[in-house]
C-alpha positions in Angstrom: -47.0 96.1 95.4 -43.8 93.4 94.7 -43.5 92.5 91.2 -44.0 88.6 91.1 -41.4 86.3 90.2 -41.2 84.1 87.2 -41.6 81.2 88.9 -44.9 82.7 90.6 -46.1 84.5 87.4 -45.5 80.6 85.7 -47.6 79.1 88.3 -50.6 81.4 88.5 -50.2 80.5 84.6 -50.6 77.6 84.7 -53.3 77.4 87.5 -55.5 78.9 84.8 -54.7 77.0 81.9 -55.8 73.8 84.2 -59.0 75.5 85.3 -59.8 76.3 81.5 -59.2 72.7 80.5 -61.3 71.6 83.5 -64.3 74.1 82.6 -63.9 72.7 78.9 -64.1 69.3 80.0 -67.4 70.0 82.0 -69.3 71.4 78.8 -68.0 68.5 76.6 -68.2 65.2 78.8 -71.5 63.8 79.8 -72.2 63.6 83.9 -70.6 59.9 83.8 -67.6 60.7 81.7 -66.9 64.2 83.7 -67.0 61.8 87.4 -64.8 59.2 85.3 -62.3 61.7 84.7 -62.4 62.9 87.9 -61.8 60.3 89.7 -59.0 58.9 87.2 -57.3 62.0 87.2 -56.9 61.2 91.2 -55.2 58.1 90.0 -58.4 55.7 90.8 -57.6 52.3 89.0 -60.5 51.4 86.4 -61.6 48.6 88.8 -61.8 50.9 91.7 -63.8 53.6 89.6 -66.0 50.7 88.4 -67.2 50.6 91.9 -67.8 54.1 92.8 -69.9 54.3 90.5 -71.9 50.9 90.3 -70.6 49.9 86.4 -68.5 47.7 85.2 -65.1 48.2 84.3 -65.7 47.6 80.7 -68.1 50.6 81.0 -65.5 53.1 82.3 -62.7 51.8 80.2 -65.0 52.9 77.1 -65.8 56.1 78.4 -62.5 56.9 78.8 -61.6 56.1 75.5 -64.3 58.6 74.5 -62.7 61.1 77.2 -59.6 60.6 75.2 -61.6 61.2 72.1 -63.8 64.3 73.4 -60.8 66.4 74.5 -58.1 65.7 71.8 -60.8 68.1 69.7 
């Protein structure tokens, strides 16, 4: 089998760093926070996640301050 290159080795790298941080954020943000930082991750605008999920934009701007909070740790 072909050795991979560095570039390739770097990817596959960092594929699994992401999925780590993504399985971490599932077991430390509650059900709200986790769809939150979905859906900002995907570049949603607080006004436009506010709707998705039926809460104000006040609401999701704090849980994303918590987010922040939650996965500094």
């Amino acid at each position: 089998m072909a050795e991979l290159s560095p570039m390739m080795r770097q990817y596959l790298e960092i594929k699994e760093q992401n999925k780590e941080f993504i399985r971490t954020a599932k077991q430390t943000l509650s059900r709200f926070e986790f769809l939150v930082f979905s859906l900002y991750t995907m570049q949603y605008s607080y006004r436009e996640i506010a709707k998705l999920t039926g809460k104000n934009e006040k609401s999701v701007n704090n849980a994303i301050q918590r987010i922040h909070t939650k996965l500094r740790k």
